[in-house]
N, C-alpha and C positions, 0 to 999 in steps of 0.2 A: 468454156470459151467465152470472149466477151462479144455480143451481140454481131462487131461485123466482123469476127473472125470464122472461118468454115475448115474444118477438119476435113483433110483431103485424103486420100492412098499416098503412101509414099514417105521418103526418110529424108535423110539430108542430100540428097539430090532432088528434090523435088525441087528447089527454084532454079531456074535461069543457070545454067553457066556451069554448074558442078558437075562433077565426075569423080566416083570413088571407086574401091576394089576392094576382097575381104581375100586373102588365100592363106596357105596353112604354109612353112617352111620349116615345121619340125620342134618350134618350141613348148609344144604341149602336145601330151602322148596323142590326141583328137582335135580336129574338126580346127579351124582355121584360125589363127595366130598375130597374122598381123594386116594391117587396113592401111590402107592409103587416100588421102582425100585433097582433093585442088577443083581450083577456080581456074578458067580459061583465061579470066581480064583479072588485072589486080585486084587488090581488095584493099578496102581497110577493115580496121580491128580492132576485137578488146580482148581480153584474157584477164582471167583471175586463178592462181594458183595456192597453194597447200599454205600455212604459215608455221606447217610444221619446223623447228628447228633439224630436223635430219631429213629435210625435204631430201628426195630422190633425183638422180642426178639431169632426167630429162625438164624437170622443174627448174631447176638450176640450170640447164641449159638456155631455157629459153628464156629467165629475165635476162643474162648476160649476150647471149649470141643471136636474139630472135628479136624484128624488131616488132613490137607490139602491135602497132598502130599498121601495119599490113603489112601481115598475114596470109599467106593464100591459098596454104595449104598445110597437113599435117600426117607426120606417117606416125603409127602408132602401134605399139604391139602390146600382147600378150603372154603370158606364161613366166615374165618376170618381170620384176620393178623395176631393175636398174638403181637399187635404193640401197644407198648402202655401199658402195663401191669405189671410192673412192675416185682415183686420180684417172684411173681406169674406164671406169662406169661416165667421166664427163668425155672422156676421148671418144668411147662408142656413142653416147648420145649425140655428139656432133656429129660423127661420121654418118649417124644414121641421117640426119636433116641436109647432109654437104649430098650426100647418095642417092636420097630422094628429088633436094631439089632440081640435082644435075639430070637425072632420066624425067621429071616432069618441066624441065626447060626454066625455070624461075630461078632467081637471087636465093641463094643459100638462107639468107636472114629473113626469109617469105615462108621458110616451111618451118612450120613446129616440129616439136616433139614430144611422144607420149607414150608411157610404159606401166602395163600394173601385171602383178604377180608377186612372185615369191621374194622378199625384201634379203637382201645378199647373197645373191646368184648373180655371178659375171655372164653378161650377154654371151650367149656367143656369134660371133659377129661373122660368121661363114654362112651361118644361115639367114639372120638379116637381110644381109645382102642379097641373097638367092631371094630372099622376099621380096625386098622391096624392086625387085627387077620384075618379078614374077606381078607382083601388082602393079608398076605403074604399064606392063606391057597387055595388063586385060582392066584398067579404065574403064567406065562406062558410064551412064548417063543414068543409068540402074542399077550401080552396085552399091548402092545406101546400107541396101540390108545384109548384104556379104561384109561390109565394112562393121556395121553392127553386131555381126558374129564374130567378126573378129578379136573385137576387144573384151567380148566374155570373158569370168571365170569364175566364178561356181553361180553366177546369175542364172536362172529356171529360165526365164522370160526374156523376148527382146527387149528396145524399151527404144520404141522410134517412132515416127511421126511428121505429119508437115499438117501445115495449116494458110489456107487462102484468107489473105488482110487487105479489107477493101476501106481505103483511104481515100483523102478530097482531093488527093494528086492521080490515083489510080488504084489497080493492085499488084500486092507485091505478096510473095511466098515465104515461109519462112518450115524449113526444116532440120531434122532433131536429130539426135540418138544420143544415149548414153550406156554408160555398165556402173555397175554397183550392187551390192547387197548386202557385203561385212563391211566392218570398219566404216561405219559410218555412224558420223557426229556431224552436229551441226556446230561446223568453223568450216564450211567446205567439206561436204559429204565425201574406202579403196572408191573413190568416184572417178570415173573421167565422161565429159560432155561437150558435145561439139553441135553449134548452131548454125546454120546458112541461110542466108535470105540473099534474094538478089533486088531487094533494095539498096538506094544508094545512101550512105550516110558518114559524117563527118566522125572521124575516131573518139574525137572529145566528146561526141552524144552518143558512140556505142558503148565506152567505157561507164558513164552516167545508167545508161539502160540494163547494162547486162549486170555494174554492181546492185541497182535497185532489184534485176531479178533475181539477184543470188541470193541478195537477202531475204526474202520472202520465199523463197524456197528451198535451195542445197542447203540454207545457212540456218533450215529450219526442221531439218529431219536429223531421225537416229534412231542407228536399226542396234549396235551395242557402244554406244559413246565412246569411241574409238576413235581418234581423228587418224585420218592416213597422210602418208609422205607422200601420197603421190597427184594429191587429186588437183585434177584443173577443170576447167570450161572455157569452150573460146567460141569468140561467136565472128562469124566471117559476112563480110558484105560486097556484093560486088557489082551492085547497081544494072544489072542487066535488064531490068525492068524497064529501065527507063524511068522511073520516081525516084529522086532525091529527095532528101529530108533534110529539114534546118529546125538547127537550135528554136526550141519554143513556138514553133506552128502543132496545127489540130492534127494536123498526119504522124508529126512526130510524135506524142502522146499518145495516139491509136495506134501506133505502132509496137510502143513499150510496152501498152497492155498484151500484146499479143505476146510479145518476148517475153512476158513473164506468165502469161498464160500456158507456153511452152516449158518453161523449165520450170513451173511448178507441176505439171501432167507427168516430166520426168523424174521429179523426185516425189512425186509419191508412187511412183510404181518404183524405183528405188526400193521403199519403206514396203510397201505390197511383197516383194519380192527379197527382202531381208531372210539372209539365212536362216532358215527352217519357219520362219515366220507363218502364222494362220489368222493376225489381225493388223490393220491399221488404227492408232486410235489419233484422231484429234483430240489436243487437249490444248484451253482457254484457260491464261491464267487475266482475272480481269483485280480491277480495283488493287493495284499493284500504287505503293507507294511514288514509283521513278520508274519510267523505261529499264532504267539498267536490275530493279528489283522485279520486275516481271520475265525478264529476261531472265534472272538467277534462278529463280524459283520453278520455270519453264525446262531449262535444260536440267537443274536436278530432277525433277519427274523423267522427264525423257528417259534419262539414262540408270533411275531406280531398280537393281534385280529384283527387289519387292513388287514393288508396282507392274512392273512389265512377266512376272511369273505370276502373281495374283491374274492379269486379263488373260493368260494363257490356261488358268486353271478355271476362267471363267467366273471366279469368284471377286465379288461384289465388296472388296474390302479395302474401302473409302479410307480406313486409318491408315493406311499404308503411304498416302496421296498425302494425308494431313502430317504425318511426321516426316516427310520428306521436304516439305512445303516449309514446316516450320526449322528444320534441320537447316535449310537454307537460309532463315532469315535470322540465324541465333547468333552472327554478331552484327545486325542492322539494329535489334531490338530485344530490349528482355521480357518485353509487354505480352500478354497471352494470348495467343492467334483466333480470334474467332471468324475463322472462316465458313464461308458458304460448301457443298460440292455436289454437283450434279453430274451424274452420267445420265445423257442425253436428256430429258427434262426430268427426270426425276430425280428430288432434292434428297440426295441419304444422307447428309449434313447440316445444319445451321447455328450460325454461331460459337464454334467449336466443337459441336455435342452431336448424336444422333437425332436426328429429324423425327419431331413430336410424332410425326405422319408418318409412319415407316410402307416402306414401300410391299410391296405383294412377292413373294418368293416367285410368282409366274412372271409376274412383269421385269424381274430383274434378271429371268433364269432365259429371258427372250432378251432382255440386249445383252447381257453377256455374251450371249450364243453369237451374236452377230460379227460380221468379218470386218469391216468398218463399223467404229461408234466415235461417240463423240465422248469428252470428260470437260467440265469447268470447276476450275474452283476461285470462289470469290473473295479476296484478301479484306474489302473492306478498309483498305489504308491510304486510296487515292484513285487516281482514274486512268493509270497505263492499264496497258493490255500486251499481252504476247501471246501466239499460237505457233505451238510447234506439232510435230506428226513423229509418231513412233510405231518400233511394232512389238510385236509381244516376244518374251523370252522365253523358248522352247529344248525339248531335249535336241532334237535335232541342231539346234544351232551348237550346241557341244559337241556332238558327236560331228557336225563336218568341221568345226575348227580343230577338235585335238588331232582330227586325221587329216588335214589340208596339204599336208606332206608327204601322208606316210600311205 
């Protein structure tokens, strides 16, 4: 967290003005389904969604029938995606958002909408409804984290939070939740994320803040480089604070850091919490020709079966890193890659080759072991940099995908 920001108890009700619900209406055999979330005063907004081509229909719902810039609420469920369904699947994602907004009193094009689960299964829309009545009729001021279980599905872990942002205007709250664990790649981590703060701020600066923080964090994990159809983040504001923020002041700045201090906390316990997963690793690609060549060579590692079953087997094998590195850059250049590569400061590579100094079988047999590490490798071809987060590829991640249905 950055210096005046303070991690408090509490989820996305924790600033000013929210109210959410989490209850169960039958669409997954356990435990609660679908969530509902609103602001008492308007809000404005930003939102960023999937760029999947078969985006899901609640995605599609909301660039056409929601309007972006407020927002003020969102009903979301579980146990299907709504992805996949055609003419059908956009009729029920409206109806859910017409449903929602009419029992929490707001403008139909104020409520979002958001769906993850089983990608072409028709809603069924009998229970919905029983839902979303059942949730907007048990609202509270403390159901952040019933809202948060709601939108589980095979996630171990919650993934919520709020944090106090002490600004030269005052302070202001900003609270969290998300799901995710599979399908995720960085282009927008099966991800869905919802932020609240009840600071007051202009749409055109939350859209600026919330793509700067996606980018530096949803837009930088991957748990199996998977992109999903369904994944959003919306970040809601409703000023109840009493702080307004304006374009290019000191509060608005300290403010963004804290928004991106948020939704990077939530995408790496995303990456923490990755199907059958037992590591996080940071990994640095630096001395990258261009931005976009650091970028390339960052998501190829990320998403390497080599690379991410070598840290699962705990084994220390850097060529795995180095041909996947150069696999990436084999039509940028025919020239031979002498790269650096260090897992956490020790150098098992230089200059293309094995490290004259080779490292100690204990000292490598202690960071492998570790649940977080860090990896760099240094291109030597310029001076971009990119950091992305992953996590290792395990048998368990098998065995819950081939059975996620059955």
């Amino acid at each position: 967290m950055p210096v005046h920001a303070t991690e408090q108890t509490g989820s996305l009700t924790a600033p000013s003005g929210f109210s959410a619900a989490g209850v169960s209406c039958g669409l997954k055999k356990r435990g609660p389904d679908l969530g509902l979330l609103v602001s008492r005063a308007p809000c404005t907004s930003a939102w960023l969604g999937t760029t999947n081509a078969a985006a899901a229909a609640p995605v599609r719902h909301c660039r056409a029938k929601t309007g972006s810039d407020a927002i003020q609420g969102v009903v979301a469920n579980s146990g299907s995606a709504n992805a996949c369904t055609g003419g059908r699947g956009l009729a029920a994602a409206e109806l859910m958002g017409v449903t929602a907004a009419e029992l929490c009193g707001i403008a139909p094009a104020s409520m979002a909408v958001a769906s993850t689960g089983v990608i072409g299964a028709q809603l069924e829309m009998s229970l919905i409804s029983s839902g979303i009545s059942a949730a907007a009729a048990s609202l509270s001021e403390s159901g952040g984290p019933a809202f948060a279980k709601a939108i589980k599905t095979t996630d171990r872990i919650d993934k919520e939070g709020a944090v106090l942002v002490k600004l030269p205007e005052g302070e202001v709250r900003i609270g969290a939740c998300a799901k995710g664990a599979g399908m995720i790649a960085p282009a927008m981590a099966t991800m869905l994320a919802f932020v609240t703060t009840d600071a007051g701020c202009p749409p055109e600066l939350l859209e600026e803040i919330l793509s700067q923080a996606a980018a530096e964090s949803f837009n930088c994990i991957s748990v199996d480089g998977d992109m999903s159809t369904n994944d959003c983040v919306f970040l809601l504001a409703n000023g109840q604070s009493g702080v307004h923020l304006q374009q290019g002041s000191q509060g608005a700045a300290l403010f963004a850091e804290g928004v991106a201090a948020v939704c990077k906390a939530l995408a790496l316990k995303m990456v923490a919490d990755g199907e059958g997963a037992t590591k996080v690793i940071e990994f640095r690609v630096a001395g990258a020709a261009t931005p976009e060549e650091a970028d390339l060579v960052a998501r190829s590692v990320a998403r390497s079966t080599l690379v991410r079953t070598a840290f699962y087997g705990r084994d220390a094998n850097w060529g795995r890193v180095m041909a996947t590195a150069g696999a990436a850059l084999a039509s940028a250049s025919a020239s031979e890659l002498a790269a650096d590569i260090y897992y956490e400061d020790a150098c098992l590579a230089r200059a293309g080759e094995a490290s004259a100094d080779p490292v100690g079988r204990e000292r490598l047999d202690e960071i492998m072991s570790r649940t977080e590490l860090s990896a760099v490798i240094d291109l030597h071809r310029g001076a971009a940099e990119k950091t992305v987060y992953f996590s290792d590829l395990t048998h368990d991640y098998v065995t819950l995908n081939a059975e996620y249905r059955t």
